[in-house]
Each structure stands twice: as C-alpha cells, then as structure tokens.
C-alpha positions as CSV (number, residue, x, y, z in Angstrom):
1,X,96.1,89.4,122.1
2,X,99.2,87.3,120.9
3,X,102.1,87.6,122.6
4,X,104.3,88.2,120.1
5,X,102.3,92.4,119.7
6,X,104.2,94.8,121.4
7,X,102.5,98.4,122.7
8,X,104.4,101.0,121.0
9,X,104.2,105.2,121.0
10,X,103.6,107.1,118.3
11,X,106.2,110.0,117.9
12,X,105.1,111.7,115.0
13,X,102.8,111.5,111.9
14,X,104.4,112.7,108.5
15,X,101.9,113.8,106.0
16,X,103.8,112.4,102.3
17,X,100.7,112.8,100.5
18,X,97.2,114.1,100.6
19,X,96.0,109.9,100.9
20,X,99.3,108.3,102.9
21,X,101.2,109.2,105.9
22,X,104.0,108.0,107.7
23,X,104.0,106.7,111.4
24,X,107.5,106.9,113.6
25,X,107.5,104.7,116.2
26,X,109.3,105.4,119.6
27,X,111.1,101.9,120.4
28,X,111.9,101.2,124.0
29,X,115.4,100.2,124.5
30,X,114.3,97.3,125.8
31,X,112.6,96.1,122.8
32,X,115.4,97.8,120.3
33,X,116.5,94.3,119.9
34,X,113.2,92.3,118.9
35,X,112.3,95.5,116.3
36,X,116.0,95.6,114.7
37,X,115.1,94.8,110.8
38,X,116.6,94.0,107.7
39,X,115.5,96.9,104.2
40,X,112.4,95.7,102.7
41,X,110.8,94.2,105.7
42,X,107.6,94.8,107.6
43,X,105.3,95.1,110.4
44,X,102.1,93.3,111.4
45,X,99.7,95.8,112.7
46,X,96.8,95.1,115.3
47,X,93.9,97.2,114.3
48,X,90.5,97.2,116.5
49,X,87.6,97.4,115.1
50,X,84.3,97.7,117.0
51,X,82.2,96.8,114.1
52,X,84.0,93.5,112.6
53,X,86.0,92.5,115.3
54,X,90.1,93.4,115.4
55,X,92.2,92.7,112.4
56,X,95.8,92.3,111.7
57,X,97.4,93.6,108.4
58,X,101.0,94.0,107.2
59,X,102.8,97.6,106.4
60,X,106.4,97.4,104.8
61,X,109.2,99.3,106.8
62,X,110.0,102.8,104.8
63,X,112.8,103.8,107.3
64,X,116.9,102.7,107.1
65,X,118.7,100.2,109.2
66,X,121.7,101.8,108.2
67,X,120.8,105.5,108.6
68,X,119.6,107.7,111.3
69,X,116.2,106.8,110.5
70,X,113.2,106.0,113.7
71,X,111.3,103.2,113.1
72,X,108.3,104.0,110.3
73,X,105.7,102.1,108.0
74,X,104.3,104.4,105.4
75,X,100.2,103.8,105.1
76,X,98.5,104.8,102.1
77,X,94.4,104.8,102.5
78,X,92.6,102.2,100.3
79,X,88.8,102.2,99.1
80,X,86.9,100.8,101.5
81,X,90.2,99.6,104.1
82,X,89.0,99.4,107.6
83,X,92.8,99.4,108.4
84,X,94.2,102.2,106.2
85,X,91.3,104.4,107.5
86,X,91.9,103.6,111.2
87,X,95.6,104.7,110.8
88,X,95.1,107.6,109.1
89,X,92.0,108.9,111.0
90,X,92.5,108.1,114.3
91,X,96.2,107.6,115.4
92,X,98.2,110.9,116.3
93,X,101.2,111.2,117.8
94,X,101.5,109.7,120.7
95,X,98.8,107.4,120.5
96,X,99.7,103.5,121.5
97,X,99.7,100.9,118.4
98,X,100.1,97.3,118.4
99,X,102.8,95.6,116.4
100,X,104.7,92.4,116.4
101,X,108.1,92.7,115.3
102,X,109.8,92.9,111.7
103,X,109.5,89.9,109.2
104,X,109.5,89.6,105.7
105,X,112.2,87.9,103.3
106,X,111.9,90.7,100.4
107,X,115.3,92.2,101.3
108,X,118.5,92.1,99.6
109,X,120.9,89.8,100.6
110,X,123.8,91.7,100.1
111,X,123.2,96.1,99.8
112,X,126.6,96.0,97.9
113,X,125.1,94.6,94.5
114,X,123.5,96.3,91.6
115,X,119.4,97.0,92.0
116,X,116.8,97.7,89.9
117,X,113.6,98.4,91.6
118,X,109.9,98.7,89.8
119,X,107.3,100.0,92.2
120,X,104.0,101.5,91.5
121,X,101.7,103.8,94.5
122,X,102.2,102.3,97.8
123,X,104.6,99.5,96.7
124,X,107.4,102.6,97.2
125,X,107.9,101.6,100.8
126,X,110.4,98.9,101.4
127,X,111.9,100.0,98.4
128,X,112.6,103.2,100.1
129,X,113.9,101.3,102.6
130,X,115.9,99.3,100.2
131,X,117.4,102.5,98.4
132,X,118.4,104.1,101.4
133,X,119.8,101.3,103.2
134,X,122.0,100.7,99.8
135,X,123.0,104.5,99.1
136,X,124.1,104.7,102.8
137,X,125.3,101.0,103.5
138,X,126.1,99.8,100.4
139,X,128.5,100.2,96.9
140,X,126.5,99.3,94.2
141,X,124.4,101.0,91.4
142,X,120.8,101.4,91.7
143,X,117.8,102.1,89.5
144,X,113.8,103.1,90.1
145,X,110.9,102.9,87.7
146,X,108.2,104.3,89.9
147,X,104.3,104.5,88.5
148,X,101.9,107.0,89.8
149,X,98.5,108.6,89.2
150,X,100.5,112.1,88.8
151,X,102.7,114.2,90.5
152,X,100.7,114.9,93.8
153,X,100.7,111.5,94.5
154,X,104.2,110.8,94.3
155,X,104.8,109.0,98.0
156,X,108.8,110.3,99.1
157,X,108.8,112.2,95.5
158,X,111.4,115.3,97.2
159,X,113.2,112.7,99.2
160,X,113.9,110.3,95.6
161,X,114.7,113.6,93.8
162,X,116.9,114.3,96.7
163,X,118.7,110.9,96.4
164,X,119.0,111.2,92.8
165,X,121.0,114.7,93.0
166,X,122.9,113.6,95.9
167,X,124.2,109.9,94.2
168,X,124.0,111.0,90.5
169,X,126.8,107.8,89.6
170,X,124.7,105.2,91.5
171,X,121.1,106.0,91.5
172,X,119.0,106.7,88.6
173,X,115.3,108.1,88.4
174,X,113.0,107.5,86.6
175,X,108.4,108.4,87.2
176,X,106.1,106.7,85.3
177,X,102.9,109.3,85.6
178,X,99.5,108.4,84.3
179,X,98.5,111.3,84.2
180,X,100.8,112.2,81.1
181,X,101.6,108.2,79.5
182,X,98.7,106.2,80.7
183,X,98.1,103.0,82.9
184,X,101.7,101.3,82.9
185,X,102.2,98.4,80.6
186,X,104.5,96.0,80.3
187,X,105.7,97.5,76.7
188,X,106.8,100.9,78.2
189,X,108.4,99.4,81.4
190,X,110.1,97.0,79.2
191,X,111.3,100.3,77.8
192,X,112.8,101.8,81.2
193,X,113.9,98.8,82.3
194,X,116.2,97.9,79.2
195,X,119.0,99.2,80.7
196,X,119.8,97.9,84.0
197,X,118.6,94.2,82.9
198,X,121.8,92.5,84.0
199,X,120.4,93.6,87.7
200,X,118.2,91.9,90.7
201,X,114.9,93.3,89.9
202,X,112.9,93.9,92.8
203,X,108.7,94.2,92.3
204,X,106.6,96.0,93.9
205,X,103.1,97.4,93.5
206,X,98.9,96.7,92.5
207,X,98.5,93.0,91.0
208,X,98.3,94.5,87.1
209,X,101.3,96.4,87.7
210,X,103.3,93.5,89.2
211,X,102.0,91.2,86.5
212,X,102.7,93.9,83.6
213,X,106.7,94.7,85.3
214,X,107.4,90.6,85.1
215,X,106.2,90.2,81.9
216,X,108.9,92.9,81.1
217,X,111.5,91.6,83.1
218,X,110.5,88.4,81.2
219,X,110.5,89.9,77.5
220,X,114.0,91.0,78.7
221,X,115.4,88.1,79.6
222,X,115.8,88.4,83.4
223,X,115.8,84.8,85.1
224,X,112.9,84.2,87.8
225,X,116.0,83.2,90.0
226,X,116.9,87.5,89.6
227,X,113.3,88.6,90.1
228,X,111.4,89.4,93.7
229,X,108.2,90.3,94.9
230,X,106.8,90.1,97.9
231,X,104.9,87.8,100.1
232,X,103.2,89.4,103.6
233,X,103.4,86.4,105.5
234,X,103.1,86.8,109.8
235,X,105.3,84.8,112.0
236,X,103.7,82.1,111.7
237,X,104.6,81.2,108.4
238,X,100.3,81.4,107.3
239,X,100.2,83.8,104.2
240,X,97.5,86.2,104.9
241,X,94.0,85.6,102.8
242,X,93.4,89.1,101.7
243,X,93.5,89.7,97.9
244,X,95.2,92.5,96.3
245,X,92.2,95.2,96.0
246,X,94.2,95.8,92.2
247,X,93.3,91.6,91.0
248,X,95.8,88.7,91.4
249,X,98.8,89.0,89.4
250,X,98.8,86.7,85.9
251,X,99.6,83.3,86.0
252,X,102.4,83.8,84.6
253,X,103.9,85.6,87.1
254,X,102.8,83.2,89.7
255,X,105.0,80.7,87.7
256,X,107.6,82.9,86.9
257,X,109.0,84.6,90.3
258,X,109.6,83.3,93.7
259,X,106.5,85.1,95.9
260,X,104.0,87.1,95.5
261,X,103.0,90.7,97.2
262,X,99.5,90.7,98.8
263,X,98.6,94.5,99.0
264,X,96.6,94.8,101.9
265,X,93.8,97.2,102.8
C-alpha cells in the first residue's frame, strides 16, 4: 500500500439520510499535523475489494477547520458504487480505514469574502465545510442554492436551517426540490442566483447540474476567473479516470471555469 495511507479509527457513523452517512475520524496526535486541512478539501480513501481488486476514491471534507468539528467525509451511496456500498455497509465505529491526507484546491482563499455556493445531492459536502468554516472564521456574506430529489434527501438539511436562523444578515437559504419544481435548469438557478452575482461562485454537484449552474453563472455575467468547481486529483497530481455517473459536464463549461468535479462512486 502507498506510503502516503494512514490507518485511522472510526469514532462514530452519523446517519444524515436514509442513502449517506457521515464517518468521524479519531486522528492521532501524531498525525494531527499531516490531516490539518483547508474548507473544501478532501480525502483519498483505500477501499478493498475481494472481487476487483482494492480501489482508491476521493470524499470531500464535511467538517470545519475553524470549529470544534472531528475529522469527517460525508458518503452518499451511488448505483452500482463498490466504494459507497463498502462504506456504508461495512464500516462501524471503530473499524480501521485507510486514508492519505487532505488535498484538493477547491477552497476559498480568503473565508472573509462574499460566497455564493450552488450544490446539488452529494456535492453539499465541502460546501458545508466551506459555510461553516466562513460563518465561524470568517466576515463575509454567504449564499446556498441547494438541489435535491425532496425533502428526505436533504444531506445537513437541520444543520443549514440551523445556520440560516443563527446568521440571518450573512447567510441566505435557499432548496431547490424536484420533487415540487422539477430537474434543475439553468433558467431557474439563473433565477436564485440573480442576486448575489457580484460573488465567487462555487459549483458543486452531478455533471448536468454543474453544466446547467455555469451556464447560469454565464447568462449572468460572472467571469470564469469568479467561478469554481472541483477537480479530485490524488497527490500525485494524476486526475482520477472515473466519470461522473450523472454524464460529463457541457463543453461549455469545460471551456468556461477552471476545473472540473469528478463525482465518484
């Protein structure tokens, strides 16, 4: 096994939904160094599989830098995801799991400006990370668009609503449900998103839903330079080769932002 995985305890399991969970991590102090992180980032995950030989796959930080927070990646389970079912059906608290240490470049570089953040399903987790860090850290204003199926599927939905009521001058709410307007398009984002259009818009989500929030960051006239997605990438710089299981982003919004998320199973 490389080097660069560490062996680290489980401490609890936190049920968010009926399909994701959340796994705390218990960090030895003398690794507290190697696993401090930046909001937004993530960890590369060794998962063992008899059948297809081990894998490695890449789960954004939910937890805060700047709060009390433990150490946590929030795993939602994907159709057909070796990984995702692994995690969620076989590691319990204080089971041992492999992980090299925080990486990723979708992070803010300062928590004092002013954020908007679009995320869809999964893609809530380093933005999570990201609002916390800012609320706690941070003096700026903050916005969320945030798509899901419908309300049971809402991944931190008490916590946001929590955030929200707490910070009611610098962070505004806002659920896209399918359930009640339909698949997300790039007509009503533009809608939500009117508003805070002078911001850093961070992306994050499914390919169509990334594709649909640029091309309403575009219509809106939000530079590239202003826009971010993410790009799972290990340490060694290789981007991994997994598509998104949603379809690859247009190529329009290949052109038109700096990277681009891989959501991986």
């Amino acid at each position: 096994m490389d080097q660069r995985f560490h062996a680290l305890r489980v401490a609890d399991v936190i049920v968010e939904t009926e399909d994701a969970r959340s796994l705390v991590f218990d960090v030895p102090d003398d690794l507290a160094e190697e696993f401090r992180y930046r909001p937004g980032q993530f960890l590369t995950v060794h998962i063992p599989d008899a059948g297809h030989g081990s894998v490695t796959r890449c789960y954004s930080l939910s937890s805060s830098p700047h709060t009390a927070d433990p150490l946590m990646v929030t795993v939602k389970r994907t159709p057909t995801g070796r990984a995702s079912d692994w995690l969620l059906g076989s590691v319990r608290v204080g089971s041992v799991v492999h992980v090299q240490p925080p990486a990723g470049r979708f992070t803010p570089a300062s928590l004092d400006g002013d954020f908007l953040f679009l995320a869809a399903g999964s893609g809530i987790t380093p933005v999570m990370s990201m609002i916390k860090s800012a609320l706690a850290a941070g003096a700026g204003r903050l916005a969320l668009v945030y798509a899901n199926r419908d309300e049971r599927s809402v991944i931190f939905g008490e916590q946001l609503a929590g955030l929200a009521a707490a910070h009611p001058d610098r962070f505004a709410l806002r659920h896209w449900l399918e359930s009640r307007q339909g698949l997300p398009d790039a007509a009503g984002l533009r809608a939500l998103a009117a508003p805070f259009r002078d911001r850093e818009a961070y992306v994050c989500g499914p390919g169509p839903f990334v594709a649909g929030a640029v091309d309403a960051l575009a219509a809106l006239g939000v530079p590239a330079e202003r826009t971010h997605l993410e790009q799972y990438r290990p340490p060694n710089g290789t981007a991994l080769p997994q598509p998104s299981p949603g379809g690859d982003p247009s190529a329009r919004a290949r052109r038109s932002v700096k990277s681009l998320q891989l959501m991986l199973p």
